[in-house]
C-alpha positions as CSV (number, residue, x, y, z in Angstrom):
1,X,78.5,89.4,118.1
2,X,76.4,92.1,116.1
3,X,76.7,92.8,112.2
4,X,78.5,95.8,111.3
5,X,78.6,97.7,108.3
6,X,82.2,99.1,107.6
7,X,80.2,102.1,105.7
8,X,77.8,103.2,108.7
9,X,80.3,103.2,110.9
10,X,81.6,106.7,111.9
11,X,85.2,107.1,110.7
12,X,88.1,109.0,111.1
13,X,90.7,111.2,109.4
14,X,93.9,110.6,110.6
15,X,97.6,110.5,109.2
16,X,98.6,106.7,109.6
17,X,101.7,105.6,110.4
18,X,103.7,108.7,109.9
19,X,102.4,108.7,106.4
20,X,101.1,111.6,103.7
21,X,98.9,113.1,104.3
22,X,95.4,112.4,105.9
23,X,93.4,108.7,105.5
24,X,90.0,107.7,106.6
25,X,90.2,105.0,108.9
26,X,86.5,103.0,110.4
27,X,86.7,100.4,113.1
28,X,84.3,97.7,113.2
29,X,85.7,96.0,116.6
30,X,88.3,96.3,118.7
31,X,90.0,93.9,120.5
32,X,87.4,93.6,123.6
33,X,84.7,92.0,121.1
34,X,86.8,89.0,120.6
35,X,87.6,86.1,122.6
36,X,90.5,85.0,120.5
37,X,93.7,87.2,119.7
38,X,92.0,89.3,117.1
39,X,93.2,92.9,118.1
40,X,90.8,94.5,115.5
41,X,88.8,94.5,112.1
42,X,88.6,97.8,110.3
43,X,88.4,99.9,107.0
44,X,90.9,102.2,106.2
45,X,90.5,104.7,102.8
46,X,94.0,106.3,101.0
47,X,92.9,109.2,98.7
48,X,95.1,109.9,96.4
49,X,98.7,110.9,96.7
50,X,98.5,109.4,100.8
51,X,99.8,106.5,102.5
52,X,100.2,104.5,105.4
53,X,103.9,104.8,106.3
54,X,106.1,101.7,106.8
55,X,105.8,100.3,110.3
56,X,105.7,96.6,112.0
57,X,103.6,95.6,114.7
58,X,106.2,93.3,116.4
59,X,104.6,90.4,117.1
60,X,101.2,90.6,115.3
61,X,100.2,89.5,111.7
62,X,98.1,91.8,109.6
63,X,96.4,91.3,106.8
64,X,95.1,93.7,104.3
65,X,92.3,93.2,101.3
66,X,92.3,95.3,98.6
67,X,88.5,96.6,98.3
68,X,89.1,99.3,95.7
69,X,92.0,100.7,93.8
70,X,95.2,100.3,93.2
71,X,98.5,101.1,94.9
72,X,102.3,100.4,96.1
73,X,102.8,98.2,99.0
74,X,105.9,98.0,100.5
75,X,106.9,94.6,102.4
76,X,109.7,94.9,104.3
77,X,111.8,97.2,102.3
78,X,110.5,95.6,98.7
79,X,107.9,97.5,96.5
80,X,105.1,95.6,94.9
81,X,102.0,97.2,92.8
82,X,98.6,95.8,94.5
83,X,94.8,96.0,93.7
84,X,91.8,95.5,94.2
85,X,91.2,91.9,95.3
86,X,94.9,91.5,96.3
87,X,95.1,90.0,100.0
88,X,99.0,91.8,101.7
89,X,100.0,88.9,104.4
90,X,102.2,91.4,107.2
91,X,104.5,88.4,108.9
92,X,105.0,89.2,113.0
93,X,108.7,92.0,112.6
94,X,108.4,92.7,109.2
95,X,107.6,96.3,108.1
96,X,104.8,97.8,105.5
97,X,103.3,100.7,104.2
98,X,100.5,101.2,101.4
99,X,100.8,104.3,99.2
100,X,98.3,105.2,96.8
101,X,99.4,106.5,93.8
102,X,96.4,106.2,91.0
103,X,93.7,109.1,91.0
104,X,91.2,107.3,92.8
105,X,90.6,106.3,96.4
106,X,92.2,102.8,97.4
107,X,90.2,101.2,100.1
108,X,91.5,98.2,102.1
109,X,90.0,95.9,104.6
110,X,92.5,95.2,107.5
111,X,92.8,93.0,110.5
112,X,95.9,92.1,113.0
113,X,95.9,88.9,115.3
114,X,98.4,88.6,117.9
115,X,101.4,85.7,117.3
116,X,101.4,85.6,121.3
């Protein structure tokens, strides 16, 4: 499997999750590049005042690392101030959501495995 540099990689602005406003999002693999039940390893940035709106991912884990920032996760329903360094542990039917509210970009590392 090759090296790849979350910052060369092309990204994306997208709103996430149904949340505000628009985030940059950058994909290092997808599912394909793994044999085991990694679904995919990616980079997503929140400016300021956006978020990733609470979802789940039924029966997949995700984990976020805090790379820059600071913000407010929600875990299923329960607020909790993050940053950076802070690993977020999503558990297979629970619901999150990241909102950045500090004047600087939060920047988290994420990947999802499948429980299945």
């Amino acid at each position: 499997m090759p090296i790849v540099n979350l910052y060369e990689v092309p990204q994306t602005q997208t709103c996430v999750r149904g949340g505000q406003g628009m985030c940059l999002g950058a994909t290092a693999f997808g599912p394909e590049a793994f044999k085991s039940k990694i679904m995919g390893v990616g980079m997503t940035i929140i400016p300021p005042g956006c978020s990733i709106g609470s979802h789940n991912h039924g029966n997949e884990e995700e984990i976020y690392l805090v790379m820059e920032g600071e913000g407010i996760a929600d875990l299923d329903g329960q607020q909790q101030r993050v940053k950076k360094g802070d690993v977020m542990v999503n558990v297979p039917g629970g619901t999150h959501g990241l909102m950045n509210d500090q004047p600087e970009d939060l920047v988290i590392f994420a990947f999802a495995v499948s429980a299945d």
